[in-house]
N, C-alpha and C positions, 0 to 999 in steps of 0.2 A: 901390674896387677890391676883389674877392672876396679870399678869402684862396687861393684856386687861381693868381689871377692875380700875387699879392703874393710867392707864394714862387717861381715861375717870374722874375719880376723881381730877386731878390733872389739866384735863383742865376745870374743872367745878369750881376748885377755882381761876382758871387765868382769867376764865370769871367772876365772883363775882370781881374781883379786874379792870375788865377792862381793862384786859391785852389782847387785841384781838389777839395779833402778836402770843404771846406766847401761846394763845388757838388755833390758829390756827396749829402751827408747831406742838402742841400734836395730834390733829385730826388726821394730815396728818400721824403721826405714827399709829395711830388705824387705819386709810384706808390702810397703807401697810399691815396689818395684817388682815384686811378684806374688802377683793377690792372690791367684789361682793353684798355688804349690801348698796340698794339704800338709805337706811335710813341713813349711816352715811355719805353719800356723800351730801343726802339734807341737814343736819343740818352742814356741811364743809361750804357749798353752803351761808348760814343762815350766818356763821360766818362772811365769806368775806364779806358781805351786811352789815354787823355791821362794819366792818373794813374800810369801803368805797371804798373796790376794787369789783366794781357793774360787768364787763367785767369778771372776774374770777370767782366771784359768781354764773351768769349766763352760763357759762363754765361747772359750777358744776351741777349747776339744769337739765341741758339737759344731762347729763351722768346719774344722776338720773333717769328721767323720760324714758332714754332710756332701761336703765334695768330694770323697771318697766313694760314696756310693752315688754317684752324679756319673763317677767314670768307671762305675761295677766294681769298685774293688772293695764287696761285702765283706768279706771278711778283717780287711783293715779296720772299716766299720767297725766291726762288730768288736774290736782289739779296744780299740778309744770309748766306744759306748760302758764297754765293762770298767776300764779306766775311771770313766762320769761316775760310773755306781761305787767305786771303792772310794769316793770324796764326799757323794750323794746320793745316797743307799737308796732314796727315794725321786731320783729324779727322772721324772713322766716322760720327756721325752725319749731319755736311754729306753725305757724299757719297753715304749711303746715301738718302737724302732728294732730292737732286739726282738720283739713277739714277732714283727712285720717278717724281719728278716730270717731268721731261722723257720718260722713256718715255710716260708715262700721257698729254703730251701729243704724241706722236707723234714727239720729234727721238731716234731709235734710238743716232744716231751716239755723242752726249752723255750719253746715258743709259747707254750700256755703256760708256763708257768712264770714269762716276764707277762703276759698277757693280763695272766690274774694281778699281779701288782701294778697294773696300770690300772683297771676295773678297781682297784680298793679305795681309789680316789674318788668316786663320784659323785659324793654327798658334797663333795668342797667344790667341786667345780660350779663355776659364775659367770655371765656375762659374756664376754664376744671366746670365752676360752668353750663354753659350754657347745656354742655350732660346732668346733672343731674338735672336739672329745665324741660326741654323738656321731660325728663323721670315721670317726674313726672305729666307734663302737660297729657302724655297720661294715665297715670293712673284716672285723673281727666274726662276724656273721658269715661270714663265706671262709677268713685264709684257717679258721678251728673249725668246723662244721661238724665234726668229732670228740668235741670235749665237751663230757658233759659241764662239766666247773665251770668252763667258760660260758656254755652255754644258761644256764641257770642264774648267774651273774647279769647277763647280758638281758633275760626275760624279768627282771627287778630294777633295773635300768631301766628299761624301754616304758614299764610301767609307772617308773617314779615323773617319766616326762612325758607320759602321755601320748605313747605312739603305739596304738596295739596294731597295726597292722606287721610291725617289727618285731614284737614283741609274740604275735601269733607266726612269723617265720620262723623264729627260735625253739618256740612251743610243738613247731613241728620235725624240726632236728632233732627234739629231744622223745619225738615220738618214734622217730625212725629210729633211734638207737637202743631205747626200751625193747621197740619189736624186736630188732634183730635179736638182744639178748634174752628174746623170750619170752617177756614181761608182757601178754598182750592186753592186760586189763590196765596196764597202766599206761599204756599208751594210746590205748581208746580215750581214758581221760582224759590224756593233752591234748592229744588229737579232736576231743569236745571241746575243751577249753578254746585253744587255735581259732575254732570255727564262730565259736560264741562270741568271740572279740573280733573278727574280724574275718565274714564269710570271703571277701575275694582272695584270702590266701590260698583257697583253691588254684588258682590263676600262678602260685608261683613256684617254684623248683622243689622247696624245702616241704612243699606237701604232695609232690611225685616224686620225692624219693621215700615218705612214708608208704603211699600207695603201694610201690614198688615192693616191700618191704613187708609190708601186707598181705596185699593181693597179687601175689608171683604169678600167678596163675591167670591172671585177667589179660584179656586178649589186648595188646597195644595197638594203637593205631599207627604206629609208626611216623613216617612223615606224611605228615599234611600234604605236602603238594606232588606225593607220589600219582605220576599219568599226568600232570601238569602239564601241559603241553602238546602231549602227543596227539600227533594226526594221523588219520586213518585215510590213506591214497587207495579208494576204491572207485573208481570210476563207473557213472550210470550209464549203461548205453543209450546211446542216442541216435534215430536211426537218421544216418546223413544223405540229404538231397543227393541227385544224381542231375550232373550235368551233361550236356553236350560239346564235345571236342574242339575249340577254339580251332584250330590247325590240324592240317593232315597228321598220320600218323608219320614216325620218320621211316625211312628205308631199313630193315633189319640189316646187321653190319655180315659181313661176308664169315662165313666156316671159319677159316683161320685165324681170324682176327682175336689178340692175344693171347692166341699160344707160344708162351716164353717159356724158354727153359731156365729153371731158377736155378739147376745145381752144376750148368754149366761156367766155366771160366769167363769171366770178362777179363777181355784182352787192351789194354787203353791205347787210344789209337797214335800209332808214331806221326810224327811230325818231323819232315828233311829240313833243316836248317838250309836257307843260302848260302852256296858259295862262295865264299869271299876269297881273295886271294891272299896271304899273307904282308903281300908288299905293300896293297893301300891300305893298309891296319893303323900304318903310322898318318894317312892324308886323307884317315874317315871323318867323317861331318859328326861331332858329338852334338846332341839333341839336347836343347836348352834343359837347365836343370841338372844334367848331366856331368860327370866328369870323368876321365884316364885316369886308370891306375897309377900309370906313371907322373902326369900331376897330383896326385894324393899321398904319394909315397915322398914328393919332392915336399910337401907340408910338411911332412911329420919331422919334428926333431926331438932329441933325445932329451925328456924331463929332468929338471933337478926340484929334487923337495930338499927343502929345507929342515936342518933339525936344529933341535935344543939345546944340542951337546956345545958350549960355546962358539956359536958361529961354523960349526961346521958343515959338510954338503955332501952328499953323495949321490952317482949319475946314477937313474932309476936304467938300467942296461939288463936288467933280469928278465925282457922280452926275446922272443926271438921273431926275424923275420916274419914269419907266416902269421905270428900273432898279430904284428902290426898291422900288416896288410887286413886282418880281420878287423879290428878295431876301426881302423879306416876306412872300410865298404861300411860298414854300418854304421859310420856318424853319417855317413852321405848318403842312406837308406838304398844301396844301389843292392842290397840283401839282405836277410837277416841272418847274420852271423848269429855263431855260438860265442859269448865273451869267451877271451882265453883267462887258465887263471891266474892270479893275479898272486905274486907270492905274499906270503903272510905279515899284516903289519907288525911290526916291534910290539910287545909287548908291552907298556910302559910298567913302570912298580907299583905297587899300591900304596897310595898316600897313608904314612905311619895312622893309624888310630891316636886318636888323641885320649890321654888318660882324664877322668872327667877331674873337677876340681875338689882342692880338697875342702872338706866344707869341718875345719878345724871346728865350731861350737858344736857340731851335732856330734862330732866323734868324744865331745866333752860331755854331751849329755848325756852317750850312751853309751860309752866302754864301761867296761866291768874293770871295776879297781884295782883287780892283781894283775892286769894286761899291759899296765905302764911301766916303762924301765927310761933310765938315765937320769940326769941329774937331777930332775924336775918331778922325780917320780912321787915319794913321798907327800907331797902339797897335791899334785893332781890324785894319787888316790884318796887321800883325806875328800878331795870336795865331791870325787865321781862316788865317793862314798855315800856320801849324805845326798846324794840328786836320787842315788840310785832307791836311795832308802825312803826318797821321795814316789817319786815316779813307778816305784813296784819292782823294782831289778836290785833289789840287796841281798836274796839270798833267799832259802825256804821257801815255803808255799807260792810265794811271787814267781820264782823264779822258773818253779814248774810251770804254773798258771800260762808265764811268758811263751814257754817252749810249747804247752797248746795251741796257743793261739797263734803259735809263728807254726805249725804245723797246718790248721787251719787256712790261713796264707796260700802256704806251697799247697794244697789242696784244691783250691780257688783255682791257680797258675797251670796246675798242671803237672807239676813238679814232686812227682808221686814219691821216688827215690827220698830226696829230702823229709816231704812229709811222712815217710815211712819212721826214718829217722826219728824224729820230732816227738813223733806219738809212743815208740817204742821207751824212748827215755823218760817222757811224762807218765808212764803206766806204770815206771816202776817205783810213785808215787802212792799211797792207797787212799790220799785224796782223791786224786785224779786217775784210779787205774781204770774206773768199770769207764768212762767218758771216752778216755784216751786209747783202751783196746779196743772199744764200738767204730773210733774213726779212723784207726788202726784198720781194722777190720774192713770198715767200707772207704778205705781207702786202694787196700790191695784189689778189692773189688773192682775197682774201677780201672786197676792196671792189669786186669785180666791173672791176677793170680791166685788164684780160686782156693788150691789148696793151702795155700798159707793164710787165705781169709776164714775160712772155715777153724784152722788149728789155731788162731790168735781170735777170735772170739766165743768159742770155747773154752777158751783162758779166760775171758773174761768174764765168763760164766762165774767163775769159781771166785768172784770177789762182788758179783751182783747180790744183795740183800732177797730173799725169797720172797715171789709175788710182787716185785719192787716195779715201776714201769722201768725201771735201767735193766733190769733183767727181761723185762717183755719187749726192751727195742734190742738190745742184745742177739737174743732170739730170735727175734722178727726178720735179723738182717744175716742171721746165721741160716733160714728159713730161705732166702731169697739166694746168698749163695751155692749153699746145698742145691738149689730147685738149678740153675744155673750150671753147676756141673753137674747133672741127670742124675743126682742123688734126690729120687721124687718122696720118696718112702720114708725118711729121714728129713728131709722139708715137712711135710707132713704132721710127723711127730711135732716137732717144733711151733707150727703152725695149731695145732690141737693146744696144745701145753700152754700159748697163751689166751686160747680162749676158753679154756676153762675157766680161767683168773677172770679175763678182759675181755666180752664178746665182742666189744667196740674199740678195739685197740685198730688204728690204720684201716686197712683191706685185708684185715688178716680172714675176714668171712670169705669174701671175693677168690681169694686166692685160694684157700680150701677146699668151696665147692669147684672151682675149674680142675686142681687137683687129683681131686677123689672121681671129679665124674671122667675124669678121662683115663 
């Protein structure tokens, strides 16, 4: 047994005994010997939470979760960060991480709403935390550009520290989303305000996309450096001196001269080998470099390869004549043979797969307590009992919560079947049903099964709250499927219905007017 595998055993019977101190000091050996594996840093993480040290636990989880998304596996992430928040309802870095990542991958709803719980800290922030919360505020300026909350948040912010050129980008997000929904007195406002604080925001994105939004009708300039480049190859005439003739003219060439006929046969011309006689064949002079058949045929002897099989041999005889003789003219370049073929190598077997190892603590952390059977069962459910009851996997709300975010996961992977699975069992939840049919929903999406996306979010219609944004992302993604399989007309609808509510919901405008004009 390695000594990898010796101290993971060793802390899996300190935890059978309830020796947390002493399972812990084993881990933290198995972490100096493998820093980089988020997995033994979560289950370190696990430990401390059993230990009652929740502050170093959490220490743990966010080093996890941070190399987690180091190697894209966001939605692991995003498993542990939720983890941080059921120990630390308010901890900045989860939720600023969770706003980052679920914007970045398109759930807006979720995003802004870890978003706003990072913004509700900013009166507290101090000192060297305060560059990096403001850095991050302006990131929040670009991955929400569509929330008003956030946005209005974020223009109280930027004023409280005195940055109005920031503070007029926001101002003018919040102008472009006023217009779209129509509001255009009130977006003239901001749009004054913006300018008042800070004229060169003309100069940046978030006040051409009011423009835009505004003035649809103003002619754009397009790109700047449209004809950049282009040259115009007209040449001036120029009238060119005239010389005198260096040299005679030549002789005009004769009538006939090259007329060939092109669709006549070429015939390639023979060539009579000399006469040799057959007798001095054997007492010709071979020309340096050169060699006879018959001394090349006298080289060749019959190969033995060697095998594996205990010392045994066998003569490679699977040539025949003629092929050797080929083989033989072309190591001596006297032509270029065709190789003969060569019969087929042995196959060898393929080296058994190795089964990976068992890593006994982690199957301790995270079996479910009625999975253990034999004589040891009763003690091992008693303690996967209480980890479980730690850790979020005891049962109830947890255990759906779990089956999300391992849905999640397989969604990430690829692994559509599964997360199909996943989300189908979490929906039948009514905590988690309108969440778990939306990813449901835009899961089958993404496996190309359009009509079962449409009928399972439709479903989930009927558990959304009315006017609720779960019922306008619902919609929105039932909207994109419909449009998807050529149900335009029915997109449509979908796409109206949340903008009566939400004229600023997503692209749900964008998508409307291409729609309807086409």
């Amino acid at each position: 047994m390695s000594k990898l595998s010796q101290l993971k055993q060793d802390a899996y019977q300190a935890g059978k005994k309830r020796n947390w101190s002493q399972a812990i000091a084993l881990y933290e050996e198995i972490l100096d010997k493998d820093k980089n594996n988020p997995t033994v840093i979560n289950e370190l993480g696990d430990l401390c939470l059993r230990s009652g040290d929740t502050p170093q636990a959490i220490r743990h989880f966010l080093s996890a979760a941070a190399k987690y998304r180091q190697t894209g596996l966001l939605n692991n992430a995003v498993a542990i960060y939720k983890k941080i928040l059921r120990y630390e309802a308010e901890n900045q870095n989860a939720h600023w991480y969770l706003a980052e990542t679920r914007a970045g991958q398109g759930l807006a709803m979720e995003g802004e709403d870890h978003a706003l719980h990072f913004l509700q800290h900013s009166g507290k922030v101090a000192g060297d935390i305060k560059e990096i919360f403001l850095k991050r505020c302006l990131q929040l300026l670009e991955l929400l550009p569509e929330s008003i909350q956030v946005q209005v948040a974020l223009v109280q912010i930027f004023n409280m520290w005195q940055m109005p050129l920031e503070s007029a980008r926001s101002l003018c997000l919040l102008a472009a989303m006023a217009q779209v929904a129509g509001r255009g007195d009130e977006a003239t406002t901001r749009i004054g305000e913006a300018l008042a604080r800070c004229p060169e925001v003309v100069n940046y994105p978030e006040h051409g996309r009011w423009d835009i939004a505004a003035h649809p009708e103003k002619a754009r300039t397009g790109d700047h450096f449209a004809g950049f480049g282009e040259l115009a190859f007209e040449p001036t005439p120029v009238p060119m001196p005239t010389f005198a003739p260096v040299t005679a003219p030549a002789a005009p060439a004769s009538p006939g001269f090259g007329n060939i006929d092109l669709l006549a046969p070429v015939a390639p011309p023979t060539v009579t080998p000399p006469a040799v006689p057959i007798e001095s064949l054997e007492d010709e002079v071979v020309p340096a470099g050169m060699h006879r058949v018959e001394d090349i045929l006298a080289q060749v002897e019959l190969s033995r390869d060697d095998k594996d099989d205990d010392g045994c041999f066998e003569i490679d005889s699977g040539e025949d004549l003629e092929a050797l003789v080929s083989e033989a003219m072309a190591k001596s370049k006297l032509h270029r043979a065709v190789p003969a073929a060569r019969a087929p190598a042995p196959v060898e077997p393929a080296p058994s797969r190795r089964e990976p190892a068992d890593d006994a603590l982690s199957r301790f952390l995270n079996a479910d307590s009625g999975s253990r059977t034999g004589h040891d069962s009763s003690q091992l459910a008693t303690i996967t009992s209480e980890i479980g009851a730690v850790v979020g996997g005891g049962g109830g709300e947890a255990d759906v919560e779990r089956l999300y975010e391992m849905g999640m996961v397989y969604l990430e992977m690829g692994l559509y079947d599964q997360a199909c699975e996943s989300f189908s069992t979490a929906a039948c939840d009514e905590v988690f049903a309108v969440r778990a049919h939306e990813m449901w929903g835009i899961t089958l999406q993404r496996a190309d099964r359009l009509p079962e996306a449409i009928r399972v979010l439709r479903e989930g219609l009927g558990h959304a709250a009315e006017g609720s944004r779960e019922q306008h992302g619902l919609r929105y993604h039932l909207g994109r499927a419909l449009e998807q399989a050529g149900q335009s007309d029915e997109a449509v609808e979908c796409y109206r219905a949340i903008r009566v509510s939400d004229p600023t919901f997503l692209d749900v405008g964008h998508r409307l007017k291409r729609l309807v004009e086409v």
